[in-house]
DRENPA-3360 file (N, C-alpha, C; in nm, 2 decimals, always signed):
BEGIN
1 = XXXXXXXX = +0.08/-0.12/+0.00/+0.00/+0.00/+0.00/+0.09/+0.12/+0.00 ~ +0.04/+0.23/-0.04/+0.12/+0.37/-0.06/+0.01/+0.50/-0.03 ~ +0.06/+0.60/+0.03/+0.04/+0.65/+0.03/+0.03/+0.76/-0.07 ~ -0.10/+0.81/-0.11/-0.11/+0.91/-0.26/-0.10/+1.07/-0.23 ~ -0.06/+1.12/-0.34/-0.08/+1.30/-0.32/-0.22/+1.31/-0.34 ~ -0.28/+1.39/-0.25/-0.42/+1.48/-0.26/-0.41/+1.60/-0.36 ~ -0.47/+1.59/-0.45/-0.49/+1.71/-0.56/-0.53/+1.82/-0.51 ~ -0.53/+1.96/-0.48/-0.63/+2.04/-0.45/-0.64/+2.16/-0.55;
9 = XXXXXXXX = -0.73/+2.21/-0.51/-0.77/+2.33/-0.62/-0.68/+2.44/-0.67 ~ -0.67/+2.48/-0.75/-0.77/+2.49/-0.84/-0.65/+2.37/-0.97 ~ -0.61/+2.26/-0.93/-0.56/+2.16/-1.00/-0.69/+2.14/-1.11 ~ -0.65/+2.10/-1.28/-0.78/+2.11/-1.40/-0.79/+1.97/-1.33 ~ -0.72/+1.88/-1.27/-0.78/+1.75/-1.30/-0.87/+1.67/-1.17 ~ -0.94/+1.79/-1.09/-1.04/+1.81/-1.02/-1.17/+1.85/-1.05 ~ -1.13/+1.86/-1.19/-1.25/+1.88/-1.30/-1.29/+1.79/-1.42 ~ -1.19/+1.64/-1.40/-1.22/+1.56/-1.52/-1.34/+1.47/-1.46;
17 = XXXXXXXX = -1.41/+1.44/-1.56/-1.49/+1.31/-1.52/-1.44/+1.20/-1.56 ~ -1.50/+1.09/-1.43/-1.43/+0.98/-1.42/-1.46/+0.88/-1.56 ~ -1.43/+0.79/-1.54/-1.45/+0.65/-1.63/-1.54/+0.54/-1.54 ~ -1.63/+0.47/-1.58/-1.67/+0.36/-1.49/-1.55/+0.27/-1.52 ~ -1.53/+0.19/-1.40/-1.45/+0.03/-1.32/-1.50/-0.06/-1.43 ~ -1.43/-0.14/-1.51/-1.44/-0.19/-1.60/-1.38/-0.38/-1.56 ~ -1.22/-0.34/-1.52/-1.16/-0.40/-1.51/-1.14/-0.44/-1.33 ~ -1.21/-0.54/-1.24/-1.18/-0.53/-1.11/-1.07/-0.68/-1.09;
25 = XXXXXXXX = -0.96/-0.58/-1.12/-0.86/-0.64/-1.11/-0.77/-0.63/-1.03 ~ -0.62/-0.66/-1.02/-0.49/-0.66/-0.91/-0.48/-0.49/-0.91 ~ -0.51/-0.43/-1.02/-0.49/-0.28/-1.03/-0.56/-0.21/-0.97 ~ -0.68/-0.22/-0.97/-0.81/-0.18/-0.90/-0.78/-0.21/-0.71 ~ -0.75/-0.35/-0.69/-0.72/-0.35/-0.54/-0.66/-0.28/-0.52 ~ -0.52/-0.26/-0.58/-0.40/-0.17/-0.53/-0.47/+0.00/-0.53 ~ -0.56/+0.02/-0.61/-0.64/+0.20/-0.63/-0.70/+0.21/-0.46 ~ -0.78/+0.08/-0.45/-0.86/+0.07/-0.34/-0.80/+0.05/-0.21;
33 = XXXXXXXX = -0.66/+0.00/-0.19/-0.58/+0.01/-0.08/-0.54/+0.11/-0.03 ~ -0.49/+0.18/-0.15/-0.41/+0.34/-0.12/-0.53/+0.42/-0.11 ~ -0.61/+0.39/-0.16/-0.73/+0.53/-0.11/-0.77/+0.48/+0.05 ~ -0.74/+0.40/+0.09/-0.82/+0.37/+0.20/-0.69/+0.43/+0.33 ~ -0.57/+0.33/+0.26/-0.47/+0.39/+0.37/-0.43/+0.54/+0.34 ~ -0.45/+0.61/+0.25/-0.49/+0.78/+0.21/-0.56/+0.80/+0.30 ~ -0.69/+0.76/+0.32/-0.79/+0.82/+0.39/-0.78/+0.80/+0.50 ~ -0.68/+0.71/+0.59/-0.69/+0.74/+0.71/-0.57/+0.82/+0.79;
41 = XXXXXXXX = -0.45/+0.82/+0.70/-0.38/+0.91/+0.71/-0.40/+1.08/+0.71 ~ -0.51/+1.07/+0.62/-0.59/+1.21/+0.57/-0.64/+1.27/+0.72 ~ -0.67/+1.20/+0.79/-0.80/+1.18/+0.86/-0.89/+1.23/+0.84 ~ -0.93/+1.25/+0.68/-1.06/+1.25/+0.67/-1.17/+1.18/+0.69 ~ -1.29/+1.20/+0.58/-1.42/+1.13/+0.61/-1.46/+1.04/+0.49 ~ -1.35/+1.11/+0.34/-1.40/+1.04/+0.22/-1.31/+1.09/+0.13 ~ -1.29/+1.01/+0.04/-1.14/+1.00/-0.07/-1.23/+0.95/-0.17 ~ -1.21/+1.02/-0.32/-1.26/+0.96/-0.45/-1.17/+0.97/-0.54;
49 = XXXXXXXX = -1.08/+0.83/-0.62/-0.98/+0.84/-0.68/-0.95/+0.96/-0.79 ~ -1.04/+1.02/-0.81/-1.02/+1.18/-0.89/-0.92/+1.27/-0.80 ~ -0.95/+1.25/-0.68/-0.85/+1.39/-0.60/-0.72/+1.30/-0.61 ~ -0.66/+1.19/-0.61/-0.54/+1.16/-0.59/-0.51/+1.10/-0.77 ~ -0.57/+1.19/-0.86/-0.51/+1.20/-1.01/-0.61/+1.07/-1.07 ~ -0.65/+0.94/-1.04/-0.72/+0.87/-1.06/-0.82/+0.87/-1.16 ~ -0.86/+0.87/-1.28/-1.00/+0.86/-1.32/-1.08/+0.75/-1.31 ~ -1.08/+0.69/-1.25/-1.17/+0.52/-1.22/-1.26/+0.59/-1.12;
57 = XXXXXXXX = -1.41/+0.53/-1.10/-1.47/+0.52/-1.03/-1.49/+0.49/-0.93 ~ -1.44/+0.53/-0.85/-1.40/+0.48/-0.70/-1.40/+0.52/-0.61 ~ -1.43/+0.51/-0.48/-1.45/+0.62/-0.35/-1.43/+0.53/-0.24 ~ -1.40/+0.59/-0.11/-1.39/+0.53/+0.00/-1.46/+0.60/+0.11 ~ -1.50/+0.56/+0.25/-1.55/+0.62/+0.32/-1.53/+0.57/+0.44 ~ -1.57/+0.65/+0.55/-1.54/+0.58/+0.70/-1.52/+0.72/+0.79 ~ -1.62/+0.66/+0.84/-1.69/+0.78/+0.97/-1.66/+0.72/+1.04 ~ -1.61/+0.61/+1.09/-1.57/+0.55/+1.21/-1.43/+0.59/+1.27;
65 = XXXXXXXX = -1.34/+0.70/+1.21/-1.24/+0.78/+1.31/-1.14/+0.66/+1.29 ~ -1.15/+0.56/+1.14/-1.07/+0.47/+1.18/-1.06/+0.33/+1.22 ~ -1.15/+0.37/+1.34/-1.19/+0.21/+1.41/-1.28/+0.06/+1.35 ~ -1.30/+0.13/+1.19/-1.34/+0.02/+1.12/-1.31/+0.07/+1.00 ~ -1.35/-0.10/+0.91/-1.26/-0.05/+0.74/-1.34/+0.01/+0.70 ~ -1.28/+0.13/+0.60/-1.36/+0.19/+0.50/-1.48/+0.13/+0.39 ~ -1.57/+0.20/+0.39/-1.69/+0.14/+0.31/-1.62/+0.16/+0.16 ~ -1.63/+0.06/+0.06/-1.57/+0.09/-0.10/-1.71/+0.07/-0.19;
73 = XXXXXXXX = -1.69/+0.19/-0.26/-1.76/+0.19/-0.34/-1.77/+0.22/-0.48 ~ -1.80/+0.16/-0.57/-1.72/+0.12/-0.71/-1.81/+0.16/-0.84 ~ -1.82/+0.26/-0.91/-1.93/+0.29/-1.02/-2.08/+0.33/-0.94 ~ -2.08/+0.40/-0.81/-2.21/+0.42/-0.79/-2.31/+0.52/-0.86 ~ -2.42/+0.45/-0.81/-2.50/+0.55/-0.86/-2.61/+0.59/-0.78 ~ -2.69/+0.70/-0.72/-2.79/+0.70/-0.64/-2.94/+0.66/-0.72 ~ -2.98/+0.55/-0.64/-3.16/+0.55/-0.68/-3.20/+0.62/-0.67 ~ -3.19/+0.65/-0.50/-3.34/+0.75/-0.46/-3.26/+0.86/-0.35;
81 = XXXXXXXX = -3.31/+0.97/-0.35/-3.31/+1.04/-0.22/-3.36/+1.13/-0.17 ~ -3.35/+1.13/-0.03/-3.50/+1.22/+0.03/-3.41/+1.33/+0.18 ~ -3.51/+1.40/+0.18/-3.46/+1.50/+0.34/-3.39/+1.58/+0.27 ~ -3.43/+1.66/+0.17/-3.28/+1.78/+0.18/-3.27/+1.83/+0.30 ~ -3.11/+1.84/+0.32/-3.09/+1.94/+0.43/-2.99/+2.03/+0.44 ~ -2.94/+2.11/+0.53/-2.82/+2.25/+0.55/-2.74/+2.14/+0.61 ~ -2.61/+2.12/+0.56/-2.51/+2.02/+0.61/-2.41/+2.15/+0.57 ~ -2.22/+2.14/+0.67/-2.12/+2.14/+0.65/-2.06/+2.05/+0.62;
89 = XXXXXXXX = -1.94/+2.15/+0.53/-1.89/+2.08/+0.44/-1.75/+2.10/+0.46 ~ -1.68/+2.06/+0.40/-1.52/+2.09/+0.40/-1.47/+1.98/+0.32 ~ -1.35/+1.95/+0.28/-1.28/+1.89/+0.15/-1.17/+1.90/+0.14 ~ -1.08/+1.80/+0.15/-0.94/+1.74/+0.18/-0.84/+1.82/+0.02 ~ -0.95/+1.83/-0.07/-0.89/+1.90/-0.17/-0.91/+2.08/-0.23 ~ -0.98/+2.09/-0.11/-1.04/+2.23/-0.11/-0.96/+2.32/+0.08 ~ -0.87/+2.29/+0.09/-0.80/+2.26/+0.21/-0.85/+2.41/+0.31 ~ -0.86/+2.44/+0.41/-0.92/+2.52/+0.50/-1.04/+2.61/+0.47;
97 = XXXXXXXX = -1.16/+2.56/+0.37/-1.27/+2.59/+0.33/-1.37/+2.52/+0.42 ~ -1.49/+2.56/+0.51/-1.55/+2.53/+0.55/-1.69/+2.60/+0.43 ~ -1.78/+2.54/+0.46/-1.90/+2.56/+0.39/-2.06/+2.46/+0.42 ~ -2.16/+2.60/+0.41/-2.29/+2.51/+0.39/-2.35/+2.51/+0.30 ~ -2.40/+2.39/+0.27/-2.48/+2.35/+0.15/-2.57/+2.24/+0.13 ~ -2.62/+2.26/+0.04/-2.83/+2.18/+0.09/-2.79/+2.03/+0.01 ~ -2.75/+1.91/+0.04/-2.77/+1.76/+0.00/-2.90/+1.71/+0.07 ~ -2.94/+1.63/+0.03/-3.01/+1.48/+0.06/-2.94/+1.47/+0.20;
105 = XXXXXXXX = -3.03/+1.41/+0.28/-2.98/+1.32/+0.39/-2.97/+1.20/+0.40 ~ -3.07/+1.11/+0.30/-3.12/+1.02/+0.28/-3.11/+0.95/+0.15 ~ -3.01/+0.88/+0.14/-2.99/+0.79/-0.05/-3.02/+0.69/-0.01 ~ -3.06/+0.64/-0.16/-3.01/+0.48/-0.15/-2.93/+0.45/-0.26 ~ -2.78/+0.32/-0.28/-2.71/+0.36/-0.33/-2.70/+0.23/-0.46 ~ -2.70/+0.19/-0.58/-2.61/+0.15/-0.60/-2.50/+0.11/-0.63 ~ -2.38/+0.03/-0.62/-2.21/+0.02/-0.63/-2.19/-0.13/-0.62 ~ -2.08/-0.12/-0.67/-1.99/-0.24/-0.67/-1.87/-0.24/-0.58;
113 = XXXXXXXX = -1.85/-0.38/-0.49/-1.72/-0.39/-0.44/-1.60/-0.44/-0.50 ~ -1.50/-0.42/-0.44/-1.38/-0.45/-0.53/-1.36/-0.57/-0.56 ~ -1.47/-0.66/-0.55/-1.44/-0.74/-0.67/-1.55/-0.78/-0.74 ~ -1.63/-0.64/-0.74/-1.71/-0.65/-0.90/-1.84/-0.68/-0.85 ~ -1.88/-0.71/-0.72/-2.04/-0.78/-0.67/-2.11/-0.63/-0.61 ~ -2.22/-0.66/-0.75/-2.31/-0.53/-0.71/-2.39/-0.54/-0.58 ~ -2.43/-0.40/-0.53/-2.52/-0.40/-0.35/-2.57/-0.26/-0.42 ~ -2.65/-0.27/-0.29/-2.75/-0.15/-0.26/-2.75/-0.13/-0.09;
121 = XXXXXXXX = -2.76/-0.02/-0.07/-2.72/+0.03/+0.05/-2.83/+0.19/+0.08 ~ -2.87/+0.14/+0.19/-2.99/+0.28/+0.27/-2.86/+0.31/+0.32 ~ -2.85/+0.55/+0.32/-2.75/+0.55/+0.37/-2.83/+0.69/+0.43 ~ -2.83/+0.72/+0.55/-2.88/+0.83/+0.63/-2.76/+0.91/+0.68 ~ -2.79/+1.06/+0.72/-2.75/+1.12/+0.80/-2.61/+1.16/+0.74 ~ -2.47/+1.18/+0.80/-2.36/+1.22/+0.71/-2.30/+1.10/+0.65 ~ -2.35/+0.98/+0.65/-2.30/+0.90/+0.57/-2.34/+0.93/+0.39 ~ -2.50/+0.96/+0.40/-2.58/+1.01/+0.26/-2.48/+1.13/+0.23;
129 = XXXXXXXX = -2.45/+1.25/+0.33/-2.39/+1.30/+0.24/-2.25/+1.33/+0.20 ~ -2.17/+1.23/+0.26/-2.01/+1.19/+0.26/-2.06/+1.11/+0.12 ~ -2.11/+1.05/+0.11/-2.17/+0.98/-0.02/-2.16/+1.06/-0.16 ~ -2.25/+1.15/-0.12/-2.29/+1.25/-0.24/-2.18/+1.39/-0.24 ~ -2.12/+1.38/-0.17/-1.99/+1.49/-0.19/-1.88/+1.44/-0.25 ~ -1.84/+1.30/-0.22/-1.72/+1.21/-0.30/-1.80/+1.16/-0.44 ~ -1.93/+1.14/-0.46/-1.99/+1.14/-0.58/-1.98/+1.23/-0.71 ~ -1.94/+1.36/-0.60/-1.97/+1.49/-0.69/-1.81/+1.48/-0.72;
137 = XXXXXXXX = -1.70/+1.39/-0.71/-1.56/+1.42/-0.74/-1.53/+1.35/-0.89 ~ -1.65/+1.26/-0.85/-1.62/+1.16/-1.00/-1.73/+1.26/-1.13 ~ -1.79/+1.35/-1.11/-1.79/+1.42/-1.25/-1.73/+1.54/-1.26 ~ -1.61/+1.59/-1.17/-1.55/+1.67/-1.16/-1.60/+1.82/-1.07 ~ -1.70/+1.81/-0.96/-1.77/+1.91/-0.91/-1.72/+1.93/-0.80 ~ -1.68/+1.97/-0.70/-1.63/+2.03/-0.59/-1.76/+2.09/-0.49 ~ -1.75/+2.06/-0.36/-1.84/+2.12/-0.28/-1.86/+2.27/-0.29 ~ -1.75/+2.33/-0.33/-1.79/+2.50/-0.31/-1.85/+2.53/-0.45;
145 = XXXXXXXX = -1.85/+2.42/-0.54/-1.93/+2.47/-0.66/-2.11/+2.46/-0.62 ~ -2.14/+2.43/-0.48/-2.26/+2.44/-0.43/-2.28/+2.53/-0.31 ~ -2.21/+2.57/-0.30/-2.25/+2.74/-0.24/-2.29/+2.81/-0.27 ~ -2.37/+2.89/-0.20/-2.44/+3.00/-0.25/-2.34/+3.10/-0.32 ~ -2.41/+3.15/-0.40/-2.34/+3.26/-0.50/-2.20/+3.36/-0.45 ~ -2.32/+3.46/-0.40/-2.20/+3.52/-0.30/-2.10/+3.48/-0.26 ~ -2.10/+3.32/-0.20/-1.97/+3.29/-0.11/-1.92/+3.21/-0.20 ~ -1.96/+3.16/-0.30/-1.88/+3.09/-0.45/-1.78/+3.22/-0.47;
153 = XXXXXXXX = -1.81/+3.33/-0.53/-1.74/+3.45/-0.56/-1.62/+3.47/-0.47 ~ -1.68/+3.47/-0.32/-1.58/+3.55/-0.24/-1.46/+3.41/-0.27 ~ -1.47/+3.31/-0.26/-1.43/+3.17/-0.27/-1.34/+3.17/-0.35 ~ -1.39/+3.23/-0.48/-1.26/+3.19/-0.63/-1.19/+3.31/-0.63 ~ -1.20/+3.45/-0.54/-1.14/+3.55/-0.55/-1.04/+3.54/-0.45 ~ -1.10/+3.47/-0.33/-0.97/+3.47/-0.24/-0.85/+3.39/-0.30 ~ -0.93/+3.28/-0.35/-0.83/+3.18/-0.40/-0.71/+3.22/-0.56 ~ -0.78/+3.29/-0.60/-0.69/+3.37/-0.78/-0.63/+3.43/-0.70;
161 = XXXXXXX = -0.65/+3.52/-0.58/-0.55/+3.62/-0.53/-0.42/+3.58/-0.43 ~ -0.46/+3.42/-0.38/-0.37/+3.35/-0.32/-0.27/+3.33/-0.49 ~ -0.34/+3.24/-0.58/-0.24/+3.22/-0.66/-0.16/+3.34/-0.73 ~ -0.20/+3.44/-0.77/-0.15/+3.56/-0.78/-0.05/+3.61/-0.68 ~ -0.02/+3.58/-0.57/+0.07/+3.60/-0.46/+0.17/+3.54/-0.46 ~ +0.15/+3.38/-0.49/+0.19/+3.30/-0.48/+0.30/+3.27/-0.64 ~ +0.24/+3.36/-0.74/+0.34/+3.35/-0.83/+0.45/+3.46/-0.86;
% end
């Protein structure tokens, strides 16, 4: 297992869309290793092989702080979902950005595991929307591209005038 670089903004390939999981192969485990041991290194909440350069369909998750394996999830898709609600947000590729914004609470999911056997999964509360935020990486959308206007703005201005500084 290895540990991967995190892409962050405004990197273009935070904006490609993925490819569906074709091949659930030796290559594929090894994607699904490193995102997992990524993600707890990270200590984050959720990893989708797009932020570490990746275009495969792929995500990981684990709200458990650790204390259990990450949930993998492979070409998903949502059926159904219900409860919009005001959630924070934040983003391992979007680095000291906090934000709110209106997801579902409530999906249902479904994905393939790494070796190819489709499921369906009821997912409530911040699991639905750790779900739907690493979802939004595989067509290239970022959480602050769902902010309200105003704070999208202040968002890409702070950030052009960081890189402007920085060059």
């Amino acid at each position: 297992m290895a540990l991967l670089a995190i892409l962050e903004y405004p990197d273009p390939r935070l904006r490609l869309t993925s490819q569906p999981v074709e091949a659930f192969d030796a290559s594929l485990g090894r994607l699904v290793d490193d995102l997992c041991e990524t993600l707890r290194a990270s200590k984050g909440i959720g990893l989708a092989a797009p932020q570490t350069g990746d275009r495969r369909q792929v995500l990981v998750i684990d709200l458990s702080g650790g204390k259990a394996e990450p949930e993998i999830y492979i070409n998903p898709e949502i059926l159904a979902s219900t409860a919009p609600g005001l959630v924070e947000e934040s983003c391992l590729s979007v680095p000291g950005v906090v934000g709110n914004v209106v997801r579902a609470t409530q999906v249902r999911v479904r994905a393939r595991d790494r070796s190819g056997e489709a499921f369906e999964r009821d997912l409530e509360g911040m699991s639905a929307v750790c779900l739907q935020h690493e979802m939004d990486h595989l067509v290239g959308k970022l959480f602050v591209d769902r902010l309200p206007l105003l704070r999208r703005l202040r968002f890409r201005f702070a950030a052009s005038r960081a890189r402007a500084q920085a060059a």
